[in-house]
N, C-alpha and C positions, 0 to 999 in steps of 0.2 A: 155736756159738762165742760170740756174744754174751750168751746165757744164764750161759755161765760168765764171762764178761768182768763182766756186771754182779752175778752173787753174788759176785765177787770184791768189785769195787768196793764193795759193802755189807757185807762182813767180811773188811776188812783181815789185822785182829790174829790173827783164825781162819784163815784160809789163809798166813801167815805162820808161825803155829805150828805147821799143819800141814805144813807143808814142813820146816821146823825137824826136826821127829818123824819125820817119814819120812825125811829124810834121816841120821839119828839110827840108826834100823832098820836101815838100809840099808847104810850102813858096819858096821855091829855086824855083820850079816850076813854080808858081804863078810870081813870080818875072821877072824871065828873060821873060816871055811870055810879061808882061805885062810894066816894067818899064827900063829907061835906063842906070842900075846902074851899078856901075864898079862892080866885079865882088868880091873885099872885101868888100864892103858894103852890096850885098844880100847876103854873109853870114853873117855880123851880122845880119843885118836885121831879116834874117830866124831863126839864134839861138836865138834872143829876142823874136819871136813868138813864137817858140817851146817852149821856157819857161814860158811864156804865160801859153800855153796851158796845159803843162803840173800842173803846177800852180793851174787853176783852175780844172781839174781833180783831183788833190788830195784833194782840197776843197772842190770839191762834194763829194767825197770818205770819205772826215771826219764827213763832216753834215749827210752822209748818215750811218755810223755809228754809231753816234751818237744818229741818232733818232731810230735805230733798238734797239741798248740797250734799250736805255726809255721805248720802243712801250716794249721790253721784257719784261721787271721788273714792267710794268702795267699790262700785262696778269697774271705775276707770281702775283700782289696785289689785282687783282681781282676773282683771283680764289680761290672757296672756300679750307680752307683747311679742310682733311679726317679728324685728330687726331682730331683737336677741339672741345672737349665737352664740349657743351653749358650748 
């Protein structure tokens, strides 16, 4: 899990896109299987999902963020510090 955590962290924009594309795919997919749309409408269709999705991926990415700093900087205020002479 950290292996992909950290090729994440070092390609943003690439795994970004790629979520983007696959979620792109993927609706397309879903779509013609399933609905009888001309065939400009399931791509917007699909790029409004894609962007969806990608959407809230980066909103979990922020809250997740987010709470790791905090979760940090309460480890860093609860640990004693060495120099402190009482």
């Amino acid at each position: 899990m950290e292996a992909l955590q950290s090729w994440v962290s070092e390609h943003k924009l690439t795994s970004i896109g790629s979520l983007w594309a696959s979620g792109v795919a993927a609706s397309l997919a879903y779509s013609r299987a399933r609905t009888p749309l001309k065939p400009s409408l399931r791509l917007i269709h699909a790029r409004m999902h894609a962007q969806a999705l990608t959407l809230a991926v980066l909103s979990g990415a922020a809250v997740y963020h987010y709470y790791e700093k905090h979760a940090e900087e309460r480890r860093e205020n609860a640990s004693p510090n060495p120099h402190h002479l009482t």
